[in-house]
PDB file of N, CA, C and O in Angstrom, chain B, residues numbered from 101:
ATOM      1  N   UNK B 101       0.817  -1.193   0.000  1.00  0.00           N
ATOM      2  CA  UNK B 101       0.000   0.000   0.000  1.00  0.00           C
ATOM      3  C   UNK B 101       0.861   1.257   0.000  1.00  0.00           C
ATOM      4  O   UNK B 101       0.592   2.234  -0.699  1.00  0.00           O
ATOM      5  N   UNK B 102       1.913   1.184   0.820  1.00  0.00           N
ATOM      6  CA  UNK B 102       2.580   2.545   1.210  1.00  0.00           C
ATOM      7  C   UNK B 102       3.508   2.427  -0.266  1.00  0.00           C
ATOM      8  O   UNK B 102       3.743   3.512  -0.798  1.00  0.00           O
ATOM      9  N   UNK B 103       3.890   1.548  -0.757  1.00  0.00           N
ATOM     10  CA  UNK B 103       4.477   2.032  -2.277  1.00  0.00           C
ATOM     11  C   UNK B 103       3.813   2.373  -3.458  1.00  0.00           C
ATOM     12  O   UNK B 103       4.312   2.843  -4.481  1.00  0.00           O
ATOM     13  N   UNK B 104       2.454   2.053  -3.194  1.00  0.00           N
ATOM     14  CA  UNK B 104       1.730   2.416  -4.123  1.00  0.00           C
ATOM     15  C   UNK B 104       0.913   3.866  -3.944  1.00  0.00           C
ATOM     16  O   UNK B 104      -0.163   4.199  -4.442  1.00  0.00           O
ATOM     17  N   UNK B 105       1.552   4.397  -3.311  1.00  0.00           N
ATOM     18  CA  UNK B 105       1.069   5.802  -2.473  1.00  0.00           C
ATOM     19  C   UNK B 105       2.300   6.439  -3.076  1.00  0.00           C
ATOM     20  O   UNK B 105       2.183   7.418  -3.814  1.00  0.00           O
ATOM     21  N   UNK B 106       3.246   6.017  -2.843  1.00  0.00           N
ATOM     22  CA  UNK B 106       4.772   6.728  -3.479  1.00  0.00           C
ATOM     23  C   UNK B 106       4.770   6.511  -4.795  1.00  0.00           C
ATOM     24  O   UNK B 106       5.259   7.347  -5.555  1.00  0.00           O
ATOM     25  N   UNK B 107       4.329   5.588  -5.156  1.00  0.00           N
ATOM     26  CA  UNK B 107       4.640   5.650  -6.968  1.00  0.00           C
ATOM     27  C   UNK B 107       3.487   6.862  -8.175  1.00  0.00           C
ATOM     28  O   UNK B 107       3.706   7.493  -9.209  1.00  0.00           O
ATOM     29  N   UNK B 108       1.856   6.576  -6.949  1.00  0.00           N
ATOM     30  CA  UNK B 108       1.420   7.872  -7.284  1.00  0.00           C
ATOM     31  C   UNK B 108       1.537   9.150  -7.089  1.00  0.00           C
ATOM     32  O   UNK B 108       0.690   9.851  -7.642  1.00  0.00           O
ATOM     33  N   UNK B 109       2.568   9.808  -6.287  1.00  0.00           N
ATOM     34  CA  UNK B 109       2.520  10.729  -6.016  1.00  0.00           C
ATOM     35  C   UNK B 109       3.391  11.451  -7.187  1.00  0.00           C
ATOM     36  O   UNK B 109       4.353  10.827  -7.634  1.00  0.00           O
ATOM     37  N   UNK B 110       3.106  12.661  -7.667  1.00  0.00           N
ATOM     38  CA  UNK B 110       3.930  13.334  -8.624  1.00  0.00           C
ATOM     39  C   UNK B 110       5.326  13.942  -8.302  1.00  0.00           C
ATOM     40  O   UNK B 110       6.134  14.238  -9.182  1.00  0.00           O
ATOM     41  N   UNK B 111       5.590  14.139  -6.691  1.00  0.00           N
ATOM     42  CA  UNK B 111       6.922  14.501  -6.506  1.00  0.00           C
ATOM     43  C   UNK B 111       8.012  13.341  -6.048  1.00  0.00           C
ATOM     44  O   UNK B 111       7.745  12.141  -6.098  1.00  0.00           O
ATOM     45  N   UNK B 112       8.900  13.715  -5.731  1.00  0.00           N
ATOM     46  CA  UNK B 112       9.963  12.765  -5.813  1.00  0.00           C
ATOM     47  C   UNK B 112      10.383  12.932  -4.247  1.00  0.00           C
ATOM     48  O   UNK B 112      10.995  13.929  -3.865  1.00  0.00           O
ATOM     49  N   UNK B 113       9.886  11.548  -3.098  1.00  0.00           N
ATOM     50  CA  UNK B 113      10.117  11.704  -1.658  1.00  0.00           C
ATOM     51  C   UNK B 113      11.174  11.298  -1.497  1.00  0.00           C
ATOM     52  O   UNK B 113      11.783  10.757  -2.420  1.00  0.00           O
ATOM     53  N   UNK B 114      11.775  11.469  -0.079  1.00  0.00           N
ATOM     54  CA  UNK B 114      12.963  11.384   1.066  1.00  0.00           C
ATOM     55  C   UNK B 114      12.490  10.779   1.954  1.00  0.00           C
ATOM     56  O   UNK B 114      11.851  11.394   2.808  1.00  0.00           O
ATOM     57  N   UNK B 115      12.650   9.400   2.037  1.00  0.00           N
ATOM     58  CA  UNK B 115      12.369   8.811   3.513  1.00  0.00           C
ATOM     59  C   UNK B 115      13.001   9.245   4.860  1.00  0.00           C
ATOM     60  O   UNK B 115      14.205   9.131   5.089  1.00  0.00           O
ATOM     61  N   UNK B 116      12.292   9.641   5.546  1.00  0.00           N
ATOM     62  CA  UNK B 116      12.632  10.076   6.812  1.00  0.00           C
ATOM     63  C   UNK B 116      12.174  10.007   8.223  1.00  0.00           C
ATOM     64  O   UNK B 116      11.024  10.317   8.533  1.00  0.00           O
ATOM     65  N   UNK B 117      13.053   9.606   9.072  1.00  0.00           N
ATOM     66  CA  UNK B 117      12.488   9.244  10.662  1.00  0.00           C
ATOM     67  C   UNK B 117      12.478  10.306  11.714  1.00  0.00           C
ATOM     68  O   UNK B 117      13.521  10.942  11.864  1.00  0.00           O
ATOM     69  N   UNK B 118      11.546  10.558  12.390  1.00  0.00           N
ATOM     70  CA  UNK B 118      11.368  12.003  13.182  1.00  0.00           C
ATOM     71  C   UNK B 118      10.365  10.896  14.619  1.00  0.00           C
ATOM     72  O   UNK B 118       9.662   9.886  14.624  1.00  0.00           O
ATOM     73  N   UNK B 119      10.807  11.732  15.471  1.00  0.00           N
ATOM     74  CA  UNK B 119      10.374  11.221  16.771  1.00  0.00           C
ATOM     75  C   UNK B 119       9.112  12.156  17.267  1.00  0.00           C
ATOM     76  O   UNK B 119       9.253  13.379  17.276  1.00  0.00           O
ATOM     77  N   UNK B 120       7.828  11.526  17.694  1.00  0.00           N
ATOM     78  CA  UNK B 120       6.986  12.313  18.309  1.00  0.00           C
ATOM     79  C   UNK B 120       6.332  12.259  19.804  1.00  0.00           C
ATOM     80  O   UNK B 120       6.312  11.241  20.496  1.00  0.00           O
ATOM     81  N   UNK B 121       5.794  13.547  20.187  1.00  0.00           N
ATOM     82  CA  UNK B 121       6.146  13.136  22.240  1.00  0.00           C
ATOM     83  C   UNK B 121       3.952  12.306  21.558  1.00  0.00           C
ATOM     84  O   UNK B 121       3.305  12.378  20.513  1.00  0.00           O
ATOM     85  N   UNK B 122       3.747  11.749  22.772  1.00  0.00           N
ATOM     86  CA  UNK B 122       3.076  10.834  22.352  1.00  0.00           C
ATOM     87  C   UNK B 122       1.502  11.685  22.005  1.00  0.00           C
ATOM     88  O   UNK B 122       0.695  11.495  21.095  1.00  0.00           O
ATOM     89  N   UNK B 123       1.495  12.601  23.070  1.00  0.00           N
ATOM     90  CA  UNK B 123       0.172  13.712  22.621  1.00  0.00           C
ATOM     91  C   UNK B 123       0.108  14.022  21.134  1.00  0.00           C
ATOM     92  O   UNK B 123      -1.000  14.041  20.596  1.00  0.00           O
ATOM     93  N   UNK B 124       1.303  14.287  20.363  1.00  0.00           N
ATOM     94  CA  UNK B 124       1.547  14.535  19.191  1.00  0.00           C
ATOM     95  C   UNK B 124       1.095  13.486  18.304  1.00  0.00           C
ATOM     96  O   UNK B 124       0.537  13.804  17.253  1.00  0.00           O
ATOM     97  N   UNK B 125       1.297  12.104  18.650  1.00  0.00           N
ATOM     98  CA  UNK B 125       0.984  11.263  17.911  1.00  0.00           C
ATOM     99  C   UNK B 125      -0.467  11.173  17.931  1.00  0.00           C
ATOM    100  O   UNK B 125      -1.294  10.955  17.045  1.00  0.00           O
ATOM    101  N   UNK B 126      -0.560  11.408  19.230  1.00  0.00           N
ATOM    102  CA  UNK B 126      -2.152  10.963  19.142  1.00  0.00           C
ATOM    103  C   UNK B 126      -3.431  12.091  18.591  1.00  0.00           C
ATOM    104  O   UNK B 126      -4.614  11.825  18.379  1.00  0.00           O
ATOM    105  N   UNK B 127      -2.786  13.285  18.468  1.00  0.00           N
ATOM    106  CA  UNK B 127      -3.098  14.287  18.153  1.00  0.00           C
ATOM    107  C   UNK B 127      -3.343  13.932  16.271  1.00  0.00           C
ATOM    108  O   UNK B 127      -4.339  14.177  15.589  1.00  0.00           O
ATOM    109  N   UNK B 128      -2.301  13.423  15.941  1.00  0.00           N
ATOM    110  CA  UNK B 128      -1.863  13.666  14.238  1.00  0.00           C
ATOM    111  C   UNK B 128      -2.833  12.452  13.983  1.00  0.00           C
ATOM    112  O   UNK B 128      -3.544  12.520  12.981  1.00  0.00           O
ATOM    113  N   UNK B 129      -2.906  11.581  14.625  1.00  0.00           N
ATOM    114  CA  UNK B 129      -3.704  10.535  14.189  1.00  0.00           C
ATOM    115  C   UNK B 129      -5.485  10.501  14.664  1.00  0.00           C
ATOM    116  O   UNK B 129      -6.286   9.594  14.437  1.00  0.00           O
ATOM    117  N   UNK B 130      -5.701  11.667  15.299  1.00  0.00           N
ATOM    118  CA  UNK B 130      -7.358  12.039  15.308  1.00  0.00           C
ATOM    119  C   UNK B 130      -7.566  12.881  14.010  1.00  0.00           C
ATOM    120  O   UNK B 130      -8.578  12.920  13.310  1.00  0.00           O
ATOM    121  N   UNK B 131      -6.043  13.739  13.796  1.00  0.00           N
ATOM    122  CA  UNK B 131      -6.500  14.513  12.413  1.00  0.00           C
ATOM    123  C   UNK B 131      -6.617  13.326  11.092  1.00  0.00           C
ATOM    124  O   UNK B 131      -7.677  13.274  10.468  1.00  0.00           O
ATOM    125  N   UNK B 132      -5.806  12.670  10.833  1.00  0.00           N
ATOM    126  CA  UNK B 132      -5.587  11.958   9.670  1.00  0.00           C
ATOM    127  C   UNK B 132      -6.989  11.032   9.649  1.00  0.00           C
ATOM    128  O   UNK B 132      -7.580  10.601   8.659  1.00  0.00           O
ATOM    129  N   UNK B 133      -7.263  10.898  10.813  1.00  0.00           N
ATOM    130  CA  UNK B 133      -8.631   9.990  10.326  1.00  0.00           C
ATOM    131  C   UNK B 133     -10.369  10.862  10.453  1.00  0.00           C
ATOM    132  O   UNK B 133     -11.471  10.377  10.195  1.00  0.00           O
ATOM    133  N   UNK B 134     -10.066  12.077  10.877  1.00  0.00           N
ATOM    134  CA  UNK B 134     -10.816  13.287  10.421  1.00  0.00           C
ATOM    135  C   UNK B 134     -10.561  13.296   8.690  1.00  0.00           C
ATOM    136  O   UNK B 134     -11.111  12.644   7.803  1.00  0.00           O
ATOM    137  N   UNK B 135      -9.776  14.049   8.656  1.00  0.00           N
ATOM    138  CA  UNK B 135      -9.524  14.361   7.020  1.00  0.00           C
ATOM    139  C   UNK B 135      -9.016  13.482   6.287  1.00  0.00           C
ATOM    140  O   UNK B 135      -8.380  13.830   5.293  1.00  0.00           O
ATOM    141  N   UNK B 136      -9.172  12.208   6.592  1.00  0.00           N
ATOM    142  CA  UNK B 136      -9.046  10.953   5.672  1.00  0.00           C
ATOM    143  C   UNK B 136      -7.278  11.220   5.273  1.00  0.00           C
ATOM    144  O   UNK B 136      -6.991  10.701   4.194  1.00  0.00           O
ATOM    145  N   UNK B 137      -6.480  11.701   5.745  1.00  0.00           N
ATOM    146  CA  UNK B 137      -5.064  11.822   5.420  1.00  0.00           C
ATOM    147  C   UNK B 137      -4.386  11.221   5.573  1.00  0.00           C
ATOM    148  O   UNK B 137      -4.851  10.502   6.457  1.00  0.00           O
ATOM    149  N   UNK B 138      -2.945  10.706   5.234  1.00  0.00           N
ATOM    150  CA  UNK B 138      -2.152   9.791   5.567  1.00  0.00           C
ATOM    151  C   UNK B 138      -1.215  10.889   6.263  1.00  0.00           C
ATOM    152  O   UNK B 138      -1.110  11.979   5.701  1.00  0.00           O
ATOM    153  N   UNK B 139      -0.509  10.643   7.497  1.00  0.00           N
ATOM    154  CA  UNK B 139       0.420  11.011   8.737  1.00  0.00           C
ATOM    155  C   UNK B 139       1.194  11.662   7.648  1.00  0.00           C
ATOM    156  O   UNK B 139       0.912  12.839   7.424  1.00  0.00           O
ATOM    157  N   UNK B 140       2.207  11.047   6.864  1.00  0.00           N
ATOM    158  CA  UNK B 140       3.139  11.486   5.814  1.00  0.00           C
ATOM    159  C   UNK B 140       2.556  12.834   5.358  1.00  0.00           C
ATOM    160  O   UNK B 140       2.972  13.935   5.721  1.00  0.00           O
ATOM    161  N   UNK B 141       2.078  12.724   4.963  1.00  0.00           N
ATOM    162  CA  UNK B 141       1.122  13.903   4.340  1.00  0.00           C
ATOM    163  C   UNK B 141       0.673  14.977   4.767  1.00  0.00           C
ATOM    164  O   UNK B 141       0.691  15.976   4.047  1.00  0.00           O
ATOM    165  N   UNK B 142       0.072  15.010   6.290  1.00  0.00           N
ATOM    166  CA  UNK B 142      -0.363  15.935   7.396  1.00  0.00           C
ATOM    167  C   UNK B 142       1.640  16.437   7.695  1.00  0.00           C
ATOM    168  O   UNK B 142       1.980  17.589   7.965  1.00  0.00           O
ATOM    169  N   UNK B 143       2.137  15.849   7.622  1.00  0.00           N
ATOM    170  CA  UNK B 143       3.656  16.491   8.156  1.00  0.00           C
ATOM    171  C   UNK B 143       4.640  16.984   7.221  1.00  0.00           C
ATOM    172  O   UNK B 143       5.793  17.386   7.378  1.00  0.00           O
ATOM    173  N   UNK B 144       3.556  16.793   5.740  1.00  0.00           N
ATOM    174  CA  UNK B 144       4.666  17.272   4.524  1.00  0.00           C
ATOM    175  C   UNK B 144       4.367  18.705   4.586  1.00  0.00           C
ATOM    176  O   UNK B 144       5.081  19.705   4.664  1.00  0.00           O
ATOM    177  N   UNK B 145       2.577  18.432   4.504  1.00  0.00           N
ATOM    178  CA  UNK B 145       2.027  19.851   5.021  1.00  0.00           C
ATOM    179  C   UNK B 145       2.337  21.065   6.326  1.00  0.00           C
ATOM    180  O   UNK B 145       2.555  22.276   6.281  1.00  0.00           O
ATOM    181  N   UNK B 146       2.266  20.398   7.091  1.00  0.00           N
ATOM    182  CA  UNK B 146       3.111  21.084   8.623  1.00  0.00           C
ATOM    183  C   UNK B 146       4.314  21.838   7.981  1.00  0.00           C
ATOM    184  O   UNK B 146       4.376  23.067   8.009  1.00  0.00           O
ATOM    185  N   UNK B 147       4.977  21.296   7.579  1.00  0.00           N
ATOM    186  CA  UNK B 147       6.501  21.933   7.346  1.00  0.00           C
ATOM    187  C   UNK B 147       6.594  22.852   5.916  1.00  0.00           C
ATOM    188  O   UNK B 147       7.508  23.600   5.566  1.00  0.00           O
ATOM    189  N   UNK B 148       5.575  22.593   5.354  1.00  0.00           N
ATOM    190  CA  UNK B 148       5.502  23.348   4.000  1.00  0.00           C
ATOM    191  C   UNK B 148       5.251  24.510   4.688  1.00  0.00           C
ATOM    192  O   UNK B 148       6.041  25.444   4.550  1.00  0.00           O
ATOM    193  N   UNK B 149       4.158  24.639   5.505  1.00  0.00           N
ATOM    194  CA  UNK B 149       3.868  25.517   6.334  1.00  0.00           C
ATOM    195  C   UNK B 149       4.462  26.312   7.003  1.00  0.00           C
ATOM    196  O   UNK B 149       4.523  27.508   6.717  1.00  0.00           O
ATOM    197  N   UNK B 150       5.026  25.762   8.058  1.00  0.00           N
ATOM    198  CA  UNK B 150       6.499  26.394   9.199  1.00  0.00           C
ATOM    199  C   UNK B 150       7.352  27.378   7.918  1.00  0.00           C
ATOM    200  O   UNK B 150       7.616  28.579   7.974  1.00  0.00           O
ATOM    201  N   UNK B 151       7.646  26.431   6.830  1.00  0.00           N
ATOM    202  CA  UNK B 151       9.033  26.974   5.955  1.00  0.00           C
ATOM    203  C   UNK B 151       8.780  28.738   4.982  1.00  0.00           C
ATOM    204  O   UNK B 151       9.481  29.734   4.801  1.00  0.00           O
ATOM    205  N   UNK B 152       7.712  28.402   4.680  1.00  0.00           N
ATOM    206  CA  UNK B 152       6.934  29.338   3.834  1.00  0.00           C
ATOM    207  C   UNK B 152       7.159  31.159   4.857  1.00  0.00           C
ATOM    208  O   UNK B 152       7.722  32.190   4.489  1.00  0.00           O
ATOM    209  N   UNK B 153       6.352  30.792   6.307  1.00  0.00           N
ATOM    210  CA  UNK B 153       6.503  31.392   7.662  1.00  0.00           C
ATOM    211  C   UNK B 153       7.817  32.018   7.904  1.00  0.00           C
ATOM    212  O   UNK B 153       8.001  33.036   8.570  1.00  0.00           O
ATOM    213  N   UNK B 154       8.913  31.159   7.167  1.00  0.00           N
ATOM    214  CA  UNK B 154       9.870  31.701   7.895  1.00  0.00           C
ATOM    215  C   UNK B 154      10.591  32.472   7.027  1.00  0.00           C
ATOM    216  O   UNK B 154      11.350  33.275   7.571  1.00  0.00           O
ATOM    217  N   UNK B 155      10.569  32.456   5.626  1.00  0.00           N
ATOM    218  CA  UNK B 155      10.872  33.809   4.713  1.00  0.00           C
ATOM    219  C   UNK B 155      11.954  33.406   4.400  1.00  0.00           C
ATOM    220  O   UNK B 155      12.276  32.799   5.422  1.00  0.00           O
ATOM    221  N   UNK B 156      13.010  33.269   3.506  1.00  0.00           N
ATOM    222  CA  UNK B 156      13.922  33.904   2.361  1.00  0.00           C
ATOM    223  C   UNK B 156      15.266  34.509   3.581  1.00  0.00           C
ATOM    224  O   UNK B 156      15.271  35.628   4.094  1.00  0.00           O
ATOM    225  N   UNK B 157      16.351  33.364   3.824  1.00  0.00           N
ATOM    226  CA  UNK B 157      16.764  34.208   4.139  1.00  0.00           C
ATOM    227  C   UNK B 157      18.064  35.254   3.691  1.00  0.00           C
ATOM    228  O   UNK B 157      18.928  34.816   2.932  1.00  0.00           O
ATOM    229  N   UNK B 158      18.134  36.555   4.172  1.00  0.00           N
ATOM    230  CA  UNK B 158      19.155  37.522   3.471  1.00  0.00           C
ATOM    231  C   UNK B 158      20.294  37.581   4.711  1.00  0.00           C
ATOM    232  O   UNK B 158      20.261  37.642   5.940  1.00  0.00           O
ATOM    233  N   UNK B 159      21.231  37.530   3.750  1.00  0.00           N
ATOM    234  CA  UNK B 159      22.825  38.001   4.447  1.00  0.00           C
ATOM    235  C   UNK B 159      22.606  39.669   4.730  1.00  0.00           C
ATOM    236  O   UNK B 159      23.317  40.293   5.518  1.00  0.00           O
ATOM    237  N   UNK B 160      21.987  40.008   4.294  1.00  0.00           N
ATOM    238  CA  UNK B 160      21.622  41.782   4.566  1.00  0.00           C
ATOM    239  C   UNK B 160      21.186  41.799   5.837  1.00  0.00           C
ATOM    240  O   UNK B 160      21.718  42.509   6.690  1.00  0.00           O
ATOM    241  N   UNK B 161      20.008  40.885   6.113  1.00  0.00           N
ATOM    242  CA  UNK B 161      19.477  40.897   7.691  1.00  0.00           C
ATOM    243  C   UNK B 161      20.268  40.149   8.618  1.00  0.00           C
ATOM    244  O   UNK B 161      20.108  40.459   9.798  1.00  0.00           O
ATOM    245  N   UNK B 162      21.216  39.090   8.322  1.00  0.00           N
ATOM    246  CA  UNK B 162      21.765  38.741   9.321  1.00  0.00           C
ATOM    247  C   UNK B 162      23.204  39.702   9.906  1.00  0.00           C
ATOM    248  O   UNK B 162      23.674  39.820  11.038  1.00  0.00           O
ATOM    249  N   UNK B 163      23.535  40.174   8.841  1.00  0.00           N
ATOM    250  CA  UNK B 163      24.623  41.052   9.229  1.00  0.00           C
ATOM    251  C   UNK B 163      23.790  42.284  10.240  1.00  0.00           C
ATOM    252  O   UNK B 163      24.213  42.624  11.345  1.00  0.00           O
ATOM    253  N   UNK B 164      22.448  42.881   9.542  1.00  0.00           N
ATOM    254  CA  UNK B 164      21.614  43.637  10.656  1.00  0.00           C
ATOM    255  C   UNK B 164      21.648  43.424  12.000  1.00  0.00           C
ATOM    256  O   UNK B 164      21.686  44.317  12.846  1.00  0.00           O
ATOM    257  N   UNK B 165      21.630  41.979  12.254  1.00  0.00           N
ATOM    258  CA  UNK B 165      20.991  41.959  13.755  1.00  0.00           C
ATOM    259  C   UNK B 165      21.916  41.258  14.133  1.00  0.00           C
ATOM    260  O   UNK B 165      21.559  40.443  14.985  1.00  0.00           O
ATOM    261  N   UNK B 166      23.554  41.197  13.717  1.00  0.00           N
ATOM    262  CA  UNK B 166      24.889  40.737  14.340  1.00  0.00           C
ATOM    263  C   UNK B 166      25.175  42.649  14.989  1.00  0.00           C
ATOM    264  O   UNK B 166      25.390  43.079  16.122  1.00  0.00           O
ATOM    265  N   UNK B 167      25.063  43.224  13.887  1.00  0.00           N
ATOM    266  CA  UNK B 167      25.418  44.923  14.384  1.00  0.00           C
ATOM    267  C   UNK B 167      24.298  45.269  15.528  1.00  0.00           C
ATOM    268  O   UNK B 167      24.688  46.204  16.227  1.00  0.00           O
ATOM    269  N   UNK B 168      23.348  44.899  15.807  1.00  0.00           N
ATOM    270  CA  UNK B 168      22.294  45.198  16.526  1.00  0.00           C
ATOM    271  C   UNK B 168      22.452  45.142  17.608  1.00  0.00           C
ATOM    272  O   UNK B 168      21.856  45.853  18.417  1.00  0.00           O
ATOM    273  N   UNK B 169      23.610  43.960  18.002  1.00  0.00           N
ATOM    274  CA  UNK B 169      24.169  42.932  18.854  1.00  0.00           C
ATOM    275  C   UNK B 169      25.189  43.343  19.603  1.00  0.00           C
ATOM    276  O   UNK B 169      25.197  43.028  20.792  1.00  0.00           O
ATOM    277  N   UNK B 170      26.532  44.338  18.900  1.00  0.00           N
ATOM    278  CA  UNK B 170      27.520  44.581  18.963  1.00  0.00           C
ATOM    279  C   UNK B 170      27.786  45.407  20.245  1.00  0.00           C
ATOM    280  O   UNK B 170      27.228  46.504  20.224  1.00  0.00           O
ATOM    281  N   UNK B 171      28.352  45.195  21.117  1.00  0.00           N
ATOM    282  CA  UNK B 171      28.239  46.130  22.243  1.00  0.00           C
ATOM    283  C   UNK B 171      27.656  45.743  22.958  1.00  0.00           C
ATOM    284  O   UNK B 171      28.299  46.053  23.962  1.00  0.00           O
ATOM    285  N   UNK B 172      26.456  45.010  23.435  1.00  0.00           N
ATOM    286  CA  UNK B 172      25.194  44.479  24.307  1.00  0.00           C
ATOM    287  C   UNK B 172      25.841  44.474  25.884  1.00  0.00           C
ATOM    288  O   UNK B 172      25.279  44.573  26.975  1.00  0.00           O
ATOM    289  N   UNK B 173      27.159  44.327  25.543  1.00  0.00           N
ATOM    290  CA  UNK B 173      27.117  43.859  27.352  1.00  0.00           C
ATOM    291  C   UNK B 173      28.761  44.788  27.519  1.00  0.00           C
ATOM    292  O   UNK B 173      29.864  44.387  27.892  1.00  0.00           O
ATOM    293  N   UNK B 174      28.326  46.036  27.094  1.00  0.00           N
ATOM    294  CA  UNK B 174      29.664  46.864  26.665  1.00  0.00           C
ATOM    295  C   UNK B 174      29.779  47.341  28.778  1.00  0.00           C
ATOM    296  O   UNK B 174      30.850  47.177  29.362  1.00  0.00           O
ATOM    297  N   UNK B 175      28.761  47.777  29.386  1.00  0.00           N
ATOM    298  CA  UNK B 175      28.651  48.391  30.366  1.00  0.00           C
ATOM    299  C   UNK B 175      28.413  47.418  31.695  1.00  0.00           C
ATOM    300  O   UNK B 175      27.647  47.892  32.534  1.00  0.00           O
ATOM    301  N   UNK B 176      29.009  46.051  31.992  1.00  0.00           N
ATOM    302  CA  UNK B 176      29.018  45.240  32.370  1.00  0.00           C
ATOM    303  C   UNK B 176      30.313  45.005  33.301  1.00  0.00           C
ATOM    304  O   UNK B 176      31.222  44.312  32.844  1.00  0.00           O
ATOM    305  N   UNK B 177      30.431  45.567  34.611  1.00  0.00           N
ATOM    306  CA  UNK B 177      31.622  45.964  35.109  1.00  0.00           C
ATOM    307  C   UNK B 177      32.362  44.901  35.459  1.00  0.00           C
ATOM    308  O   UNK B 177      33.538  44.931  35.822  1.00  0.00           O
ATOM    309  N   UNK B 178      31.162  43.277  35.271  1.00  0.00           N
ATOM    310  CA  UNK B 178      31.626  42.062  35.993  1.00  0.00           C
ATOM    311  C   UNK B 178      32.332  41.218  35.092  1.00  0.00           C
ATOM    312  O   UNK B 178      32.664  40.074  35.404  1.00  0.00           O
ATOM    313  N   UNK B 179      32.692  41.981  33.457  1.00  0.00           N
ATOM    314  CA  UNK B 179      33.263  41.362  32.739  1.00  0.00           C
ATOM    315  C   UNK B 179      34.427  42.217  32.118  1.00  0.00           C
ATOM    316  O   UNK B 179      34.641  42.346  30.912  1.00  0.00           O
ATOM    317  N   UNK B 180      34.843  42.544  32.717  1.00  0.00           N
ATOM    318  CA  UNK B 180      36.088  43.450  32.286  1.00  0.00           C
ATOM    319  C   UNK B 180      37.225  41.991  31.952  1.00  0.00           C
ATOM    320  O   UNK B 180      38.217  42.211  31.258  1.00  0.00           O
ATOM    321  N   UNK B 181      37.077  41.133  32.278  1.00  0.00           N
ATOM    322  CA  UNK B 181      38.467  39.859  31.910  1.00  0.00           C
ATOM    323  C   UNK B 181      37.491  38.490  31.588  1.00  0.00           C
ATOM    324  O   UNK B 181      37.329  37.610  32.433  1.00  0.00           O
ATOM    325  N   UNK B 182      36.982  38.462  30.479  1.00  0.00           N
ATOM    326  CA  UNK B 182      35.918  37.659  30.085  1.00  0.00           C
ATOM    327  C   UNK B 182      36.518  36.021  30.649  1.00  0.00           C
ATOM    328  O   UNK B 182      35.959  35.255  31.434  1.00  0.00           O
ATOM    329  N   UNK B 183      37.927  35.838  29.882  1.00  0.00           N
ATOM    330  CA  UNK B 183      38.355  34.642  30.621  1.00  0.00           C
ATOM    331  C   UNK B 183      38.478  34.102  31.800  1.00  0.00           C
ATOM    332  O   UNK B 183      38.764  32.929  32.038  1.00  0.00           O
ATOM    333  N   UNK B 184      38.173  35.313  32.872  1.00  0.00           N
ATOM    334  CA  UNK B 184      38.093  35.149  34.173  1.00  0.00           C
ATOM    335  C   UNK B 184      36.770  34.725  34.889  1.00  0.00           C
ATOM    336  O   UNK B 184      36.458  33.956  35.799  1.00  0.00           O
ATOM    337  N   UNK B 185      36.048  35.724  33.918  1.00  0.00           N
ATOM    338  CA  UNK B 185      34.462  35.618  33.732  1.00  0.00           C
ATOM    339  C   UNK B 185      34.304  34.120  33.684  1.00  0.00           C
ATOM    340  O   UNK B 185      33.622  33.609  34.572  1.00  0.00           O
ATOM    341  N   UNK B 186      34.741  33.499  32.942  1.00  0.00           N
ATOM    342  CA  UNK B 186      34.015  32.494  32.375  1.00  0.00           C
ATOM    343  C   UNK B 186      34.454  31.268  33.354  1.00  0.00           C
ATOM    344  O   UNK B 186      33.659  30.500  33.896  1.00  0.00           O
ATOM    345  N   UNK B 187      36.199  31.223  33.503  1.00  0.00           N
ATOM    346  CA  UNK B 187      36.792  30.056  34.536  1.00  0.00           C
ATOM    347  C   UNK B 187      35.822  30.509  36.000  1.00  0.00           C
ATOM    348  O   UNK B 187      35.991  29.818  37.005  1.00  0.00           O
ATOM    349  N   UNK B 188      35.101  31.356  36.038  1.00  0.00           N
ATOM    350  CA  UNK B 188      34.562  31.685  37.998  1.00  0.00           C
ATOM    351  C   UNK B 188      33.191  31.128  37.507  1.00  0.00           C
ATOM    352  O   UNK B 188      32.452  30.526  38.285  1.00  0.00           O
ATOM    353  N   UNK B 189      32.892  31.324  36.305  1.00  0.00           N
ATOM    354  CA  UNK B 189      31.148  30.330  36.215  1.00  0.00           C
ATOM    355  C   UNK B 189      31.249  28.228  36.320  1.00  0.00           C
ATOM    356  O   UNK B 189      30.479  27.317  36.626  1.00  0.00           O
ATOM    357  N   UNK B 190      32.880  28.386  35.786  1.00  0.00           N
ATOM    358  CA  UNK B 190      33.254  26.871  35.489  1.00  0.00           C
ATOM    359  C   UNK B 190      33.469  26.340  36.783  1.00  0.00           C
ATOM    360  O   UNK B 190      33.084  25.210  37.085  1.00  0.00           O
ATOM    361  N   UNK B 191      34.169  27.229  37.702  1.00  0.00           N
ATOM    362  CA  UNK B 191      35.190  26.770  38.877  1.00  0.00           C
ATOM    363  C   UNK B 191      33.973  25.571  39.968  1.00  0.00           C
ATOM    364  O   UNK B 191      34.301  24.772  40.846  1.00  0.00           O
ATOM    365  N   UNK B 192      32.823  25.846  39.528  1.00  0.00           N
ATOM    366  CA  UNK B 192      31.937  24.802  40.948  1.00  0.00           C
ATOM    367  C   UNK B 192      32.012  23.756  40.399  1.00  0.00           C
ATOM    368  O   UNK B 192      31.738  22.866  41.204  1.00  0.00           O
ATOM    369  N   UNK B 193      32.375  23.158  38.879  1.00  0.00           N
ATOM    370  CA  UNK B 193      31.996  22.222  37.918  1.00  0.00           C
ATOM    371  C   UNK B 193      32.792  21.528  38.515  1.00  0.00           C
ATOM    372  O   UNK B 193      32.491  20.546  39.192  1.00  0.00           O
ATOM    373  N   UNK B 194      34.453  22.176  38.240  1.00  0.00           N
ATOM    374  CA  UNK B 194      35.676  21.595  38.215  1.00  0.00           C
ATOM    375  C   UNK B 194      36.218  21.099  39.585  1.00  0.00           C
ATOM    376  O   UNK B 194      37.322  20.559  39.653  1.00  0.00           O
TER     377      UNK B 194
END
C-alpha cells in the first residue's frame, strides 16, 4: 500500500524518521482519520507551512541583527576579563 502511495505521487520523496512526544501522535492521528489523510502527508504539510513562515533568508538581515548585537554587554563591570568571567562560572563544575 505505502508504495503504491509513493509511486502515485507526482513529486519525488525522502524517507525520513522524526520522533513524536506521544500527545503529538495521538493528536496527528485524530486529524488523519478526520480528514481521511495519511500522517506522511499531514507532516509534509506542517513543514511546508512552518518553511513558507519563515521567509527567504538575506545576508543583509543577518549582518543587521549581528550589528544590533555589537556592544550588548559593553557596560558590564563584571566582565572586564571575560576569561576570568568564564573560569569563575566553570570553577563549581571543576
Amino acid at each position: 500500500m505505502n508504495n503504491l502511495y509513493i509511486m502515485k505521487t507526482a513529486q519525488t520523496l525522502a524517507r525520513t524518521q522524526i520522533y513524536l512526544t506521544q500527545e503529538q501522535q495521538t493528536r496527528l492521528g485524530q486529524t488523519c482519520k478526520r480528514t481521511s489523510t495519511t500522517k506522511s502527508e499531514l507532516i509534509r504539510r506542517a513543514i511546508d507551512q512552518f518553511l513558507d513562515q519563515q521567509g527567504q533568508a538575506n545576508p543583509k538581515d543577518k549582518a543587521q541583527r549581528l550589528q544590533s548585537i555589537a556592544g550588548l554587554w559593553a557596560q558590564r563591570d563584571d566582565m572586564a576579563d571575560p576569561v576570568a568571567y568564564v573560569q569563575q562560572l566553570r570553577a563549581p563544575r571543576f
